[in-house]
C-alpha positions as CSV (number, residue, x, y, z in Angstrom):
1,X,99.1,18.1,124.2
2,X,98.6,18.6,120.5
3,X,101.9,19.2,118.2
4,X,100.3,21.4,115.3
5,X,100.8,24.5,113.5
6,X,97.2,25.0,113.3
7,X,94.9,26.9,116.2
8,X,91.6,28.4,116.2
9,X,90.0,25.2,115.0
10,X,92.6,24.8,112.3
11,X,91.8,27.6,110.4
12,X,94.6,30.1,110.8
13,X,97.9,28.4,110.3
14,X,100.4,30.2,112.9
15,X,103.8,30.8,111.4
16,X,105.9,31.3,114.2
17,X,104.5,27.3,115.2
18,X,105.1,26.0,111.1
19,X,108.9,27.7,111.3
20,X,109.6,25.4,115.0
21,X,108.5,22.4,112.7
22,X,110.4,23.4,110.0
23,X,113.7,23.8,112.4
24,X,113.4,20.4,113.8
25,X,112.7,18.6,110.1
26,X,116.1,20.2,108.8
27,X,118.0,18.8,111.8
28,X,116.2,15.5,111.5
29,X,118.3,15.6,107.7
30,X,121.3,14.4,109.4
31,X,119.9,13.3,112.8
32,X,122.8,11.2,114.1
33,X,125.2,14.1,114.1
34,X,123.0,17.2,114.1
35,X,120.6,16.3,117.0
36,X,122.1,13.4,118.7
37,X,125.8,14.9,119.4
38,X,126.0,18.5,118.7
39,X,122.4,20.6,119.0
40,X,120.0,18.1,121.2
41,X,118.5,21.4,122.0
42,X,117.1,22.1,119.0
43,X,114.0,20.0,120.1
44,X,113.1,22.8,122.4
45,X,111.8,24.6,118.9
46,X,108.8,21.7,119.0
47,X,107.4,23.9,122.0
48,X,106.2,26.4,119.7
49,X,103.6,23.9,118.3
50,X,102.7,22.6,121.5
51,X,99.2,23.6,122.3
52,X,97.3,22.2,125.9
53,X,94.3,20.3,125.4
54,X,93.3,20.9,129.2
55,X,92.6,24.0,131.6
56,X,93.9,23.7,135.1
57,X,92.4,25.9,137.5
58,X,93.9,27.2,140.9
59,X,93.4,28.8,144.0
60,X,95.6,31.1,146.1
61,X,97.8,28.2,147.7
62,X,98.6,26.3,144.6
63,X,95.6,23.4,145.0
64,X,93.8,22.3,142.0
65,X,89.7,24.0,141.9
66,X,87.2,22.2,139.9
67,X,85.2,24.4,137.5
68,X,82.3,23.2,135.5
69,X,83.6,23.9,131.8
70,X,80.8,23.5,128.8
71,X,82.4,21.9,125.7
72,X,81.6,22.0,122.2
73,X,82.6,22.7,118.6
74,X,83.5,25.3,117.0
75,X,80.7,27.7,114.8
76,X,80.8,30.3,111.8
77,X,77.0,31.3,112.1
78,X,74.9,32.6,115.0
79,X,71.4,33.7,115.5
80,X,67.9,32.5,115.4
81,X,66.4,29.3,113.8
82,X,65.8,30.2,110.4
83,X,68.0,33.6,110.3
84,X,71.4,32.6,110.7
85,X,74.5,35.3,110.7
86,X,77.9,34.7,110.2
87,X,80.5,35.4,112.8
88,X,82.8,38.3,110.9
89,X,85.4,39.2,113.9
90,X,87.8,37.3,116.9
């Protein structure tokens, strides 16, 4: 598990994710009596910047499937050696 604001190989910065972050900083401004008495729930807003760094895959009964997965990084451009094109859309 990641804890970022960031996804799409950080290069859209998700609000919703920054504003979770944000949350939990003001409460950590007085921690002792904000987040260790009163509101220990507020860390439940730091599951909006949780992103998985693993896939799970599984059948009908609930049993774990392994799936050959390729991995790689992330690209802009596309096309043939020597005439590349940039990617323009999600």
């Amino acid at each position: 598990m990641t804890l970022q604001p960031y996804y799409s190989d950080r290069f859209l910065l998700s609000n919703i994710s920054m504003a979770g972050l944000v949350i939990l900083m003001h409460g950590c401004l007085d921690c002792k009596n904000i987040l260790q008495k009163r509101h220990h729930w507020m860390f439940y807003y730091l599951g909006l910047s949780i992103y998985p760094k693993w896939l799970f895959l599984l059948d009908e009964e609930n049993k774990e499937k392994s799936l050959q997965v390729r991995v790689g990084n992330a690209v802009d451009t596309v096309g043939q050696a020597g005439k590349p094109k940039k990617i323009t859309g999600f």
